[in-house]
C-alpha distance (Angstrom), angle and dihedral (degrees) to the residues before:
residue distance angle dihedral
X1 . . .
X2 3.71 . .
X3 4.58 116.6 .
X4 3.81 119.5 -88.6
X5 3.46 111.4 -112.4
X6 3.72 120.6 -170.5
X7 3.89 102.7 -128.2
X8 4.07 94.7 -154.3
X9 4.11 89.0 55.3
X10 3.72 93.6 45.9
X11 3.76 94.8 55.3
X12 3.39 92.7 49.6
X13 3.83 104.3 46.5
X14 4.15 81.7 48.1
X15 4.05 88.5 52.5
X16 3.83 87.1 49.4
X17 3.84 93.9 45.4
X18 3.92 84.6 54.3
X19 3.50 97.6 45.2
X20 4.08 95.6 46.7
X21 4.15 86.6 52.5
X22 3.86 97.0 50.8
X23 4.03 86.8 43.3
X24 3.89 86.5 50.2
X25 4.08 89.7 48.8
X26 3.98 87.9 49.8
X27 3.36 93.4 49.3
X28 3.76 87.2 49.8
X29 3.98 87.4 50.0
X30 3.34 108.3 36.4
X31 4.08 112.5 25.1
X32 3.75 116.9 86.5
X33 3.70 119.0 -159.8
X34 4.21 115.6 -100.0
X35 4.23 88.8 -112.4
X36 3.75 84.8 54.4
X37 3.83 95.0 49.4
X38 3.64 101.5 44.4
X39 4.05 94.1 48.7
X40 4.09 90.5 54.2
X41 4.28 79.9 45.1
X42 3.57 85.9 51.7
X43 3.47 94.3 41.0
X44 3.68 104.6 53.5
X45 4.18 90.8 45.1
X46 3.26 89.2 63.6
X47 3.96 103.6 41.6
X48 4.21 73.7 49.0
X49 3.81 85.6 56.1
X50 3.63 94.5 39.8
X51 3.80 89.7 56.5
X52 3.49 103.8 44.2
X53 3.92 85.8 46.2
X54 4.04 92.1 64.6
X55 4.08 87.8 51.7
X56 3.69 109.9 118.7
X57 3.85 126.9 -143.0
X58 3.35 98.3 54.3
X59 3.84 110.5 -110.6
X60 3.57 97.6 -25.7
X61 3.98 102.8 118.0
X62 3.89 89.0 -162.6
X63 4.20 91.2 53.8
């Protein structure tokens, strides 16, 4: 005689198998690393610097 296999538990343990490997692929895709984050936050403050550095007039917005 074969096992007994609830049917409602086996769906959802498959459904949660699926949904932990397309997290795992997102992650993959779309998550960047903390080094990599906080150099292109680094980055862009000082391009933001750089920028508001070659302004002229001082700190007269109106100049």
């Amino acid at each position: 005689m074969g096992e007994i296999i609830n049917l409602r538990q086996a769906r959802k343990s498959r459904e949660r198998a699926a949904k932990a490997e397309e997290a795992a692929q997102n992650r993959i895709r779309f998550g960047r690393p903390k080094k990599a984050r906080t150099l292109a936050e680094a980055r862009k403050t000082l391009e933001r610097d750089r920028h508001e550095g070659h302004r002229l007039g001082g700190d007269d917005p109106e100049a």
